[in-house]
Every structure is written in C-alpha cells, then in structure tokens.
N, CA, C and O atoms as a GROMACS GRO file, in nm:
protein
  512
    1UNK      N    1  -7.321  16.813  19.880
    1UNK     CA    2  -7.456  16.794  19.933
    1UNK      C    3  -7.462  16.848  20.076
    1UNK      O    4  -7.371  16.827  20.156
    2UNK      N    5  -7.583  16.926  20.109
    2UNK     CA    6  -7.551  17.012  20.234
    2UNK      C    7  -7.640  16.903  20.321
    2UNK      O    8  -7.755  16.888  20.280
    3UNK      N    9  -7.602  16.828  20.433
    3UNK     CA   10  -7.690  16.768  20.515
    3UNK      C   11  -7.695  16.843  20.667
    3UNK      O   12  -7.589  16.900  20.692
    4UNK      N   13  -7.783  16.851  20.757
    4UNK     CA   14  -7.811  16.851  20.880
    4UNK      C   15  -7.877  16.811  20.964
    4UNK      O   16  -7.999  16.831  20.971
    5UNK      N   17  -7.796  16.732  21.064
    5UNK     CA   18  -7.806  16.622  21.175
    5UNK      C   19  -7.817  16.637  21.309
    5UNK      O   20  -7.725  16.659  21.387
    6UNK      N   21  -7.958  16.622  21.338
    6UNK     CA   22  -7.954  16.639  21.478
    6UNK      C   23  -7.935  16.572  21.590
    6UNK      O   24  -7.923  16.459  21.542
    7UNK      N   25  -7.927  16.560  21.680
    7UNK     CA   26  -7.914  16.503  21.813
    7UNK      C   27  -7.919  16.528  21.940
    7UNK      O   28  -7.899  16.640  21.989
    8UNK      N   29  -7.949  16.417  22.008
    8UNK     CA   30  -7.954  16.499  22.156
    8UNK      C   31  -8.080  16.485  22.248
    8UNK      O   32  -8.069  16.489  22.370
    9UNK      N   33  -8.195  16.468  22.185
    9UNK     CA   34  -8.304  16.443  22.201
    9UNK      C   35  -8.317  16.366  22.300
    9UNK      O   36  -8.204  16.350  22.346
   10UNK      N   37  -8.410  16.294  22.373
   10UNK     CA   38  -8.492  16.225  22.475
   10UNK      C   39  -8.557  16.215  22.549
   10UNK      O   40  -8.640  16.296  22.511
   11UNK      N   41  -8.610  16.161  22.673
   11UNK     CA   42  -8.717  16.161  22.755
   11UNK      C   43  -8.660  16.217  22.867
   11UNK      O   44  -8.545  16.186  22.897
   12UNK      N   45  -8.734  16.308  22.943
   12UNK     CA   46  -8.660  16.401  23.035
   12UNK      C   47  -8.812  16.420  23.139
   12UNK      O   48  -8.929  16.387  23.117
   13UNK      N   49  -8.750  16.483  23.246
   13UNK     CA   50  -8.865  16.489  23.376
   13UNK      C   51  -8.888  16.615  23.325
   13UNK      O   52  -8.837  16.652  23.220
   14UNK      N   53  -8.982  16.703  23.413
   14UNK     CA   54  -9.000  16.839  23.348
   14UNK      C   55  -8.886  16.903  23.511
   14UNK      O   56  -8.860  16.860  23.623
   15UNK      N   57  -8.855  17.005  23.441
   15UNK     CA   58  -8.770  17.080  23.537
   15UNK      C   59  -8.608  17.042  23.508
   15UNK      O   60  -8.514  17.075  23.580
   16UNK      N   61  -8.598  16.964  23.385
   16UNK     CA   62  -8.451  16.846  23.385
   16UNK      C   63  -8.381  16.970  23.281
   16UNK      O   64  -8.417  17.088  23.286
   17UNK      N   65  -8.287  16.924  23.201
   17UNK     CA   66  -8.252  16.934  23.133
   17UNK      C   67  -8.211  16.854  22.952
   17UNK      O   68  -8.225  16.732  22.949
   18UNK      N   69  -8.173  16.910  22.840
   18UNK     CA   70  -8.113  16.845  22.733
   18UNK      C   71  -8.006  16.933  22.669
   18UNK      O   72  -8.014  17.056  22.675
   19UNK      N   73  -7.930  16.886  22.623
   19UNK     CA   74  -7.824  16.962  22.485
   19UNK      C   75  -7.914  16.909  22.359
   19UNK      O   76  -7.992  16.821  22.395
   20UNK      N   77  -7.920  16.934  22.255
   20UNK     CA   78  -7.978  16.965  22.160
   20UNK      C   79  -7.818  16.956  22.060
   20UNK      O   80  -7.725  17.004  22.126
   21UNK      N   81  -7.779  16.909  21.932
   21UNK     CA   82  -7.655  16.963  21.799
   21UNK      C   83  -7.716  16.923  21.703
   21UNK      O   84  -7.798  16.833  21.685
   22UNK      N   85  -7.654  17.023  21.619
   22UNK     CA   86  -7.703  17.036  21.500
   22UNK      C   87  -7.618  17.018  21.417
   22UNK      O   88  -7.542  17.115  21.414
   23UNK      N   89  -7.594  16.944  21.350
   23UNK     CA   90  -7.379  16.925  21.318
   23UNK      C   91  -7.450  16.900  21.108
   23UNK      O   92  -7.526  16.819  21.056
   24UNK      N   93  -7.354  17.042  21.044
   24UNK     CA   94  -7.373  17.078  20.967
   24UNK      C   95  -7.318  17.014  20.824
   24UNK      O   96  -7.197  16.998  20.845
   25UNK      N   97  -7.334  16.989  20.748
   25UNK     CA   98  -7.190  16.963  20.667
   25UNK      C   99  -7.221  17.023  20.489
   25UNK      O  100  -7.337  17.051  20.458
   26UNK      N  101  -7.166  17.029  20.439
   26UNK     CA  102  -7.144  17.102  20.294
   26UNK      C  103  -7.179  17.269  20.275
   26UNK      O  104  -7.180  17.330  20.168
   27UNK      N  105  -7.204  17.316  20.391
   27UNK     CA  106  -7.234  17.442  20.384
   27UNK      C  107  -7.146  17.504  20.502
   27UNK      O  108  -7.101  17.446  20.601
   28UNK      N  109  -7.133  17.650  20.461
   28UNK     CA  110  -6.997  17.704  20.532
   28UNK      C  111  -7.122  17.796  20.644
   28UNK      O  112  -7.232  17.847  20.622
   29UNK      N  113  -7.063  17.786  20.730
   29UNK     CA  114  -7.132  17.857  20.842
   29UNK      C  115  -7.141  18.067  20.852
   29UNK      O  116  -7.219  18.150  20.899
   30UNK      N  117  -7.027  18.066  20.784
   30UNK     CA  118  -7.041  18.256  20.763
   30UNK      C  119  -7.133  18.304  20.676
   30UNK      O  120  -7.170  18.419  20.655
   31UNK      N  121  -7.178  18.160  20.610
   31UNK     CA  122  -7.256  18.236  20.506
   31UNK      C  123  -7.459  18.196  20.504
   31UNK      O  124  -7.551  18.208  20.423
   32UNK      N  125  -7.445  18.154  20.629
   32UNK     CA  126  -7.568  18.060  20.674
   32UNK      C  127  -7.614  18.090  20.774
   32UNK      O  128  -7.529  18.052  20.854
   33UNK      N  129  -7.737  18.160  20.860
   33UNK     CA  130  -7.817  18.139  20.971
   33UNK      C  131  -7.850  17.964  20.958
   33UNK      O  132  -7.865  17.887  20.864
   34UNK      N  133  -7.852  17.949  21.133
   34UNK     CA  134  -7.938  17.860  21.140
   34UNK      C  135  -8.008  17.867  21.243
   34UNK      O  136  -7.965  17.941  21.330
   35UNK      N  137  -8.112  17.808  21.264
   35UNK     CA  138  -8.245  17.812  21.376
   35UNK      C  139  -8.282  17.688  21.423
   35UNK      O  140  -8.218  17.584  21.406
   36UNK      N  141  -8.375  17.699  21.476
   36UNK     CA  142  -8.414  17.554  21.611
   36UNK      C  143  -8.544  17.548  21.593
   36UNK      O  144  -8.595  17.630  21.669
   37UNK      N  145  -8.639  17.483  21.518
   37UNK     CA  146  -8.772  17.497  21.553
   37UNK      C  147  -8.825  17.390  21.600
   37UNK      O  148  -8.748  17.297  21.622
   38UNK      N  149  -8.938  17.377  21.622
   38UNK     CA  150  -9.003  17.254  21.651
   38UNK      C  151  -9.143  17.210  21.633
   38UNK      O  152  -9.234  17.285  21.599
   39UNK      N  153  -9.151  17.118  21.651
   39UNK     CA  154  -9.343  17.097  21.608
   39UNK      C  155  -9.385  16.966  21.715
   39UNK      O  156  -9.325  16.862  21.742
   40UNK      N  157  -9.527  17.028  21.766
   40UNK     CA  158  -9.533  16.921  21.840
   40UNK      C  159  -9.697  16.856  21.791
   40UNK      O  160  -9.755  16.925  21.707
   41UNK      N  161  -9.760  16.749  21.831
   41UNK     CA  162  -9.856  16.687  21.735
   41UNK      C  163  -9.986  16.742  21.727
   41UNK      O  164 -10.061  16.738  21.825
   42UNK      N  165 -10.022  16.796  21.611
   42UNK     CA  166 -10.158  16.884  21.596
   42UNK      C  167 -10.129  17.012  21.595
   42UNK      O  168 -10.222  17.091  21.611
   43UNK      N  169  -9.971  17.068  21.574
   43UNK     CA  170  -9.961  17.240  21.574
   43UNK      C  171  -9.851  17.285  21.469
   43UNK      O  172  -9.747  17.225  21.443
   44UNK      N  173  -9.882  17.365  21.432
   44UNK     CA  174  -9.738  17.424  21.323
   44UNK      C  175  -9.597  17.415  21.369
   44UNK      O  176  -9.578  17.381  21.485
   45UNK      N  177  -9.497  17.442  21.293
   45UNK     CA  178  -9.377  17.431  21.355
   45UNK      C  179  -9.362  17.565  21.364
   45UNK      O  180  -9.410  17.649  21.288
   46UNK      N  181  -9.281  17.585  21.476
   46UNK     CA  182  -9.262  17.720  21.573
   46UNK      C  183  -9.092  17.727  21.595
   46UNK      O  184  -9.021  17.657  21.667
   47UNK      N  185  -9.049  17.851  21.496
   47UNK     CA  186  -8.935  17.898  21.557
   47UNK      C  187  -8.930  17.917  21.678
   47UNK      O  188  -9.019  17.966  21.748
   48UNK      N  189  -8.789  17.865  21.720
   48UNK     CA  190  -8.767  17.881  21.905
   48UNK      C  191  -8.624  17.963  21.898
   48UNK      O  192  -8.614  18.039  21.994
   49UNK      N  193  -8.513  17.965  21.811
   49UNK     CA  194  -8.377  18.006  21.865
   49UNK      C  195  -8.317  18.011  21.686
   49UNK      O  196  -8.317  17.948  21.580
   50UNK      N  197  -8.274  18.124  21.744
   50UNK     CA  198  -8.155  18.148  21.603
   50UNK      C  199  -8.048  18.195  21.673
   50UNK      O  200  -8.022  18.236  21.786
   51UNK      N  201  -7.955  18.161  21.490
   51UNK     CA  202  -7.796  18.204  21.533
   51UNK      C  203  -7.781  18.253  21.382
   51UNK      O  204  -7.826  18.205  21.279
   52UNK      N  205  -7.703  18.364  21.403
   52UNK     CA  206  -7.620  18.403  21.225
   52UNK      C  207  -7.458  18.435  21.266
   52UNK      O  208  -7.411  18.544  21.299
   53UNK      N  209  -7.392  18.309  21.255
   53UNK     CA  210  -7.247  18.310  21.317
   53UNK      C  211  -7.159  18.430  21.202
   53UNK      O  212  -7.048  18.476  21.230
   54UNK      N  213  -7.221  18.458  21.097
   54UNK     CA  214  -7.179  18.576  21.036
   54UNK      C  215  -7.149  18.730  21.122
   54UNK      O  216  -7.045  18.792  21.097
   55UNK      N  217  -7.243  18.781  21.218
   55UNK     CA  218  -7.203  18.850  21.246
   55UNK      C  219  -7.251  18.815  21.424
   55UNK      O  220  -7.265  18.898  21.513
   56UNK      N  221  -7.267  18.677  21.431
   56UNK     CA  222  -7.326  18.667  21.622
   56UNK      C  223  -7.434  18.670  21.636
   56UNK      O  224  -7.475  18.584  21.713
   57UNK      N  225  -7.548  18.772  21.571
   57UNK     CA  226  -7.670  18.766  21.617
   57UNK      C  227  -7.754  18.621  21.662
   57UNK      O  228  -7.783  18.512  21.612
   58UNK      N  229  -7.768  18.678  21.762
   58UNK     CA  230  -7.902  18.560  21.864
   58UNK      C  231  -8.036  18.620  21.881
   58UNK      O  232  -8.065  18.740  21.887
   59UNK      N  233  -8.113  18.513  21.889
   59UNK     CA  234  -8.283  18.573  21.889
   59UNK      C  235  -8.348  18.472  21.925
   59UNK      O  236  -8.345  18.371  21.855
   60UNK      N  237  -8.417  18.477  22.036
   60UNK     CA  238  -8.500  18.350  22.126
   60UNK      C  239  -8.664  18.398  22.088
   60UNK      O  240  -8.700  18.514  22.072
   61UNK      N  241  -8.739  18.292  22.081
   61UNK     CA  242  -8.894  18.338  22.109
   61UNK      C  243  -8.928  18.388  22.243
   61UNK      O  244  -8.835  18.397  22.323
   62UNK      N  245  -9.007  18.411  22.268
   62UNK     CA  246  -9.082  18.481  22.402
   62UNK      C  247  -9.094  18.283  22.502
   62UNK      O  248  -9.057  18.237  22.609
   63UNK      N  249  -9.147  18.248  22.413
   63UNK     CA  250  -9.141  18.084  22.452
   63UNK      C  251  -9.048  17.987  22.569
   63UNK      O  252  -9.078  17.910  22.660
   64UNK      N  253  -8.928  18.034  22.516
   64UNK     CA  254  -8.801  17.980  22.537
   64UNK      C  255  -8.678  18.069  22.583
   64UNK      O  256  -8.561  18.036  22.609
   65UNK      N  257  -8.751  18.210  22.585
   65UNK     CA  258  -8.637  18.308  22.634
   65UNK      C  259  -8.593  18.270  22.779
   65UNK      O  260  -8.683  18.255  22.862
   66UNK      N  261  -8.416  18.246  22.833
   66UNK     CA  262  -8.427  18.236  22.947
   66UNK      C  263  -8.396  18.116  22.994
   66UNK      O  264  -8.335  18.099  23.100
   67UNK      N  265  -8.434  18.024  22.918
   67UNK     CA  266  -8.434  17.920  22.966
   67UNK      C  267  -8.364  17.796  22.848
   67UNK      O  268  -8.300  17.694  22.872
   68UNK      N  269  -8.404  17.851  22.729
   68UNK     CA  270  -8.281  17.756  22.643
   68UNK      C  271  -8.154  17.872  22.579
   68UNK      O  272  -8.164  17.995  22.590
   69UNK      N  273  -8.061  17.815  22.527
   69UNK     CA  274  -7.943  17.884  22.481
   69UNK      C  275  -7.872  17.821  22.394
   69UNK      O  276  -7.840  17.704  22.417
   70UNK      N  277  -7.814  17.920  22.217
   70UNK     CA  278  -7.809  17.874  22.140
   70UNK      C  279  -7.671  17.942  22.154
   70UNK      O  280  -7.643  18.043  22.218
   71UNK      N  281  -7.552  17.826  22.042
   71UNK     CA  282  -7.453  17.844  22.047
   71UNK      C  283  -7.404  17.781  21.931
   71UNK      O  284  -7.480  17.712  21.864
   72UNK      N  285  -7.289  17.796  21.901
   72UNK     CA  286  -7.262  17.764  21.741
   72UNK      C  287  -7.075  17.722  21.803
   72UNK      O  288  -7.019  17.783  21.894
   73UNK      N  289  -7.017  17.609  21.725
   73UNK     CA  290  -6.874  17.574  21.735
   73UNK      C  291  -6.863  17.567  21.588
   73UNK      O  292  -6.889  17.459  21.536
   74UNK      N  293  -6.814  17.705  21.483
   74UNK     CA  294  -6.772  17.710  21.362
   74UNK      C  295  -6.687  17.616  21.346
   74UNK      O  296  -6.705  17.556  21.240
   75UNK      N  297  -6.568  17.561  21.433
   75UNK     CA  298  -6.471  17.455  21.371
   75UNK      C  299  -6.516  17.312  21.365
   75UNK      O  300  -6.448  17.212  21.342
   76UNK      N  301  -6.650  17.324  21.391
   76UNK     CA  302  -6.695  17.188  21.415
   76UNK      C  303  -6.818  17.184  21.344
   76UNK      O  304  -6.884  17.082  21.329
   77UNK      N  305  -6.852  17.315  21.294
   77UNK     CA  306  -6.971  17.314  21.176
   77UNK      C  307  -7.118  17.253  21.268
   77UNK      O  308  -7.201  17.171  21.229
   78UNK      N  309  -7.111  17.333  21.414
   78UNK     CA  310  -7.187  17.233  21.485
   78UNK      C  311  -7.274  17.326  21.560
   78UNK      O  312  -7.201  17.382  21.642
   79UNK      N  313  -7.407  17.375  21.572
   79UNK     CA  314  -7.471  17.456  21.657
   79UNK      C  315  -7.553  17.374  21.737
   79UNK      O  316  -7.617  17.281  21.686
   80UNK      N  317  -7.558  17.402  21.874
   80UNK     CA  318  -7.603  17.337  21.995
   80UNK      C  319  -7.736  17.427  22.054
   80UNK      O  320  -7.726  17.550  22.049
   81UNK      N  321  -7.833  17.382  22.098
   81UNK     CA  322  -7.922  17.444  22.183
   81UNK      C  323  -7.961  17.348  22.308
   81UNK      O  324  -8.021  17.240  22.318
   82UNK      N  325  -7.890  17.451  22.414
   82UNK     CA  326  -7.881  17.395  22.551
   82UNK      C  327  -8.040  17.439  22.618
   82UNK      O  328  -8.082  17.555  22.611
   83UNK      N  329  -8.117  17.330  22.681
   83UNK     CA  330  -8.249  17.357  22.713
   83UNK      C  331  -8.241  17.322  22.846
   83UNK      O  332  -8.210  17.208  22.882
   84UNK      N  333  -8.275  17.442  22.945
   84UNK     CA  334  -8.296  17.367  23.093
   84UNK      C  335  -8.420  17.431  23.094
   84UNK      O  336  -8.478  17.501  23.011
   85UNK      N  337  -8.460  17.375  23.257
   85UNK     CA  338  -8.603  17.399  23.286
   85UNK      C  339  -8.704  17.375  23.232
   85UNK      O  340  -8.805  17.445  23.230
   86UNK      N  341  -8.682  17.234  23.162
   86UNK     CA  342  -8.764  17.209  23.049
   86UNK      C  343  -8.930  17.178  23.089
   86UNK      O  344  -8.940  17.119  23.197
   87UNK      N  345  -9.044  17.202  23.030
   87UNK     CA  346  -9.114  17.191  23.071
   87UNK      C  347  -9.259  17.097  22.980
   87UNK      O  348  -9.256  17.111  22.858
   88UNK      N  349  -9.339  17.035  23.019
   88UNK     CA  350  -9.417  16.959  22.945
   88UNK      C  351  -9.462  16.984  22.757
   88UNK      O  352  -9.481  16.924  22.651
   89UNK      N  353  -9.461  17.116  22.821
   89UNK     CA  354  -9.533  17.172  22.638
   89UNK      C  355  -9.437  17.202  22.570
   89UNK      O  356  -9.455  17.253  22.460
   90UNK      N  357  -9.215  17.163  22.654
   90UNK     CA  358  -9.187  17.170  22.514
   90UNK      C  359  -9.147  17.086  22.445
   90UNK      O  360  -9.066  17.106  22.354
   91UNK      N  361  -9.218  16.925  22.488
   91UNK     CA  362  -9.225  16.856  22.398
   91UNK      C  363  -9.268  16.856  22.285
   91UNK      O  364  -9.372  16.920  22.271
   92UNK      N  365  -9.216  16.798  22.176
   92UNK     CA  366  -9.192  16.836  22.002
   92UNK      C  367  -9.061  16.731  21.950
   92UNK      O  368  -8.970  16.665  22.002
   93UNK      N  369  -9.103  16.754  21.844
   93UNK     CA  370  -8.970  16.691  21.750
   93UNK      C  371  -8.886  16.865  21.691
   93UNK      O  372  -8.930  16.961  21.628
   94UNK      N  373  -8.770  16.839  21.744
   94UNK     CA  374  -8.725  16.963  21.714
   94UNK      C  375  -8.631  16.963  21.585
   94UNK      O  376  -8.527  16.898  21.594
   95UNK      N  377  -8.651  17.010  21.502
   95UNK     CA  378  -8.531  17.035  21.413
   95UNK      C  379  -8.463  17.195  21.381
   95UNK      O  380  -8.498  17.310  21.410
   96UNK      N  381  -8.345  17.132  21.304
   96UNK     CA  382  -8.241  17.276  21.292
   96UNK      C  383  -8.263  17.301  21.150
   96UNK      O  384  -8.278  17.217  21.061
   97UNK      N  385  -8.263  17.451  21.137
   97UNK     CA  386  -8.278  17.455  20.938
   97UNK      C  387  -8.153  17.576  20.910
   97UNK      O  388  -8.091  17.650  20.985
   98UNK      N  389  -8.154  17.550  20.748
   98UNK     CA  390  -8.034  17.683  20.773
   98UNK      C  391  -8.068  17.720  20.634
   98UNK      O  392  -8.085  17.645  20.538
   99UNK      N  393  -8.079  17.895  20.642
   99UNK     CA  394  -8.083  17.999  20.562
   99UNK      C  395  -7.982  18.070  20.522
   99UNK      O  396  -7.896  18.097  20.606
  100UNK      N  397  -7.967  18.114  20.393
  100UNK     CA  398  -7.895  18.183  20.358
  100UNK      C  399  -7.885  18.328  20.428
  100UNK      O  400  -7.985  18.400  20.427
  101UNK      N  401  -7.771  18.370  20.484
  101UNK     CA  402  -7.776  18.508  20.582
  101UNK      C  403  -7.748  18.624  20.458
  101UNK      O  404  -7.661  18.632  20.372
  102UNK      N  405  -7.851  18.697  20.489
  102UNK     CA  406  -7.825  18.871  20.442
  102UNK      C  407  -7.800  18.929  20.576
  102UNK      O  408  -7.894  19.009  20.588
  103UNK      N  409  -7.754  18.934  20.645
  103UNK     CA  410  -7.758  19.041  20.737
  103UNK      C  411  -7.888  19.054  20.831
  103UNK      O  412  -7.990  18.986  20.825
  104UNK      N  413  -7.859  19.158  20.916
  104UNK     CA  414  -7.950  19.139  21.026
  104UNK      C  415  -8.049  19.343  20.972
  104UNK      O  416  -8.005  19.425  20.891
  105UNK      N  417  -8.154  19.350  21.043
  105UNK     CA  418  -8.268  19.187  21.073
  105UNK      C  419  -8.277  19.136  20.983
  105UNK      O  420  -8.253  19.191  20.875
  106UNK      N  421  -8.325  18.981  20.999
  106UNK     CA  422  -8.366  18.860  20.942
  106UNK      C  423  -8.506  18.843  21.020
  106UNK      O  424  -8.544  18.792  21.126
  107UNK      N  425  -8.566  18.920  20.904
  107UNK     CA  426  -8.734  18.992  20.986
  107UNK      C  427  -8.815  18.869  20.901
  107UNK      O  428  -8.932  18.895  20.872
  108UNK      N  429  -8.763  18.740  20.861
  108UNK     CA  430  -8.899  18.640  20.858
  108UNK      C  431  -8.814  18.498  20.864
  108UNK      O  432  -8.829  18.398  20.794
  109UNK      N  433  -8.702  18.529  20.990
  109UNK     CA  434  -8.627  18.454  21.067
  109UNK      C  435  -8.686  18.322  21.147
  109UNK      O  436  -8.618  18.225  21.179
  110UNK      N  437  -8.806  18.337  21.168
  110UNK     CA  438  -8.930  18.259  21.241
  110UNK      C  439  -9.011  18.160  21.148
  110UNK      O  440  -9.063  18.060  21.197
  111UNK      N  441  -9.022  18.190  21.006
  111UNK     CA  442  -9.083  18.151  20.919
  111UNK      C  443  -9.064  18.024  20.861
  111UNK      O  444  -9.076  18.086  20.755
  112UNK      N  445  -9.046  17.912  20.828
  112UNK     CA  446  -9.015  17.804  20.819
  112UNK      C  447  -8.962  17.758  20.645
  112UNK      O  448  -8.906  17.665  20.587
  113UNK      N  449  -9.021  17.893  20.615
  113UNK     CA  450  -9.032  17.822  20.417
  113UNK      C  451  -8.914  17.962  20.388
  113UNK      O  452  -8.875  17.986  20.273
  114UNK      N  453  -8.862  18.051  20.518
  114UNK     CA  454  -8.763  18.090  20.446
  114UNK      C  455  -8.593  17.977  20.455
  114UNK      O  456  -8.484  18.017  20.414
  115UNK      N  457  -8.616  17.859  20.508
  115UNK     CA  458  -8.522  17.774  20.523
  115UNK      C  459  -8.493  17.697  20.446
  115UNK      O  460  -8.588  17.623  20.424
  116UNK      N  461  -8.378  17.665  20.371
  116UNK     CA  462  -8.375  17.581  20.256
  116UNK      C  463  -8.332  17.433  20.278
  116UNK      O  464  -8.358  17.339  20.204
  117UNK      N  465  -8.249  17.427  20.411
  117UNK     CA  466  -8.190  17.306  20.454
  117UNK      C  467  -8.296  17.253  20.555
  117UNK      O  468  -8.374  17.331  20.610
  118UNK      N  469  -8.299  17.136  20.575
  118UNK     CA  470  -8.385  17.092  20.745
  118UNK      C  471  -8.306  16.979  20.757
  118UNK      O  472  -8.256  16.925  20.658
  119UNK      N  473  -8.290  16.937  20.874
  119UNK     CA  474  -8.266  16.826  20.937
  119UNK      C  475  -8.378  16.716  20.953
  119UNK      O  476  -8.492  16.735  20.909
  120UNK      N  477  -8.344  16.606  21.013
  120UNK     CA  478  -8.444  16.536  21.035
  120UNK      C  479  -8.532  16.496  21.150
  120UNK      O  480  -8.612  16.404  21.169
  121UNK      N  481  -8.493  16.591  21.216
  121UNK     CA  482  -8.556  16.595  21.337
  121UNK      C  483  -8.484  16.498  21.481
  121UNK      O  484  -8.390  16.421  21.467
  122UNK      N  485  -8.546  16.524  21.595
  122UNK     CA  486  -8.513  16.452  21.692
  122UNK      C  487  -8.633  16.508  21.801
  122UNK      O  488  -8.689  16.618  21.810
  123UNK      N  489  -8.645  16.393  21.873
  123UNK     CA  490  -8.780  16.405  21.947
  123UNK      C  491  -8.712  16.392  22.136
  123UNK      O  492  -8.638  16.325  22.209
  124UNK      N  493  -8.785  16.486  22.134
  124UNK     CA  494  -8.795  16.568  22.260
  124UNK      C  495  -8.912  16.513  22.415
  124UNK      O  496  -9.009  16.588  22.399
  125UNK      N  497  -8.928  16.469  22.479
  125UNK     CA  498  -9.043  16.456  22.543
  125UNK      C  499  -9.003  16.479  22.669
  125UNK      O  500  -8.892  16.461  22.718
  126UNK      N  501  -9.105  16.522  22.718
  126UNK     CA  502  -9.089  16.589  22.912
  126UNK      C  503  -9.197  16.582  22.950
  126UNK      O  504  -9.297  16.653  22.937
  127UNK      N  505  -9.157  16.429  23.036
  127UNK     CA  506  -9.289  16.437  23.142
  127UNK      C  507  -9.330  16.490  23.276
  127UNK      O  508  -9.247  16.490  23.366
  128UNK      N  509  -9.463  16.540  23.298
  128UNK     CA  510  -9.500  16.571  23.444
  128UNK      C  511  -9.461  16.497  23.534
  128UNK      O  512  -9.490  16.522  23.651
   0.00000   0.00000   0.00000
C-alpha cells in the first residue's frame, strides 16, 4: 500500500520560515515524481515544486521561485520543501502527490489529476 505523509506545517510570522516532508512509503522513488501543491480556502489547488529523483529534475512555479526549495533523501524515501520568506498568501493546506515518472518534460506536471498518490495534507498559516 503506497501511503504519503506530510509534515511540518504551522503558524509562522510572515517573513519566517518552515521545512515542509513528505515521507513516502510502498513506492520506490526512481520510479516516481513527486510535487508540493497546495490549496488555500475558495481556490484550486496549485502546483508549487516538483522533484523526479529519477533523473534530478526540479521545477518551481513563478509563485514560489526563490524562495522555497525542494529536495528529496532517497534513503529515507523522504522529500522536503524548505520555505523561507514566507508570506501571507502562502497560506494553504499543502500536500505532496506522486506520479508515475516518464521522463522529462513532465508537461502536465502542475496538473493535479495527473497524480495518483496524495497525502493528507498539512496546514500552513502566516500571519501579517
């Protein structure tokens, strides 16, 4: 059974920081993208950060470029997204999903229904 678990989440000032993990289990990581999206109340969920530890590729939104950073520990089946400079609007409940990798591009990488796994989220808030 493939589960994914997030953590990391909490209440933060704006300008602060969070770590973000995504800790994987029944699925092998070479053979899996995974991503970071999030949704916050009244809006779609919005890819923010991918990883395809198959061959490295990284890919940030315009959103979050810069300022968060995604990283993957294969022996620990565990991908992290480190968020500084956090700022009011990017509060959300964020979750991690993971796709089966073909190779790059992964041109509907952003898309939410190409993900077969999701986590259960973890909630995010940053106040003014």
């Amino acid at each position: 059974e493939v589960q994914l678990v997030e953590s990391g989440g909490g209440l933060v000032q704006a300008g602060g920081s969070l770590r973000l993990s995504c800790a994987a289990s029944g699925l092998s990581f070479d053979a899996y993208a995974i991503a970071w999206f999030r949704q916050a109340p009244g809006k779609e969920r919005e890819g923010i950060s991918y990883i395809s530890s198959g061959d490295g590729r990284i890919s940030y939104t315009n959103s979050v470029q810069g300022r968060f950073t995604i990283s993957s520990d294969n022996a620990k089946n565990t991908v992290y997204l480190q968020m500084n400079s956090l700022r009011p609007e990017d509060t959300a409940v964020y979750y991690c999903a993971a796709a089966r990798w073909h190779g790059w591009p992964h041109i509907r990488r952003w898309v939410p229904t190409e993900y077969e796994y999701w986590g259960q989220g973890t909630q995010v808030t940053v106040s003014s």
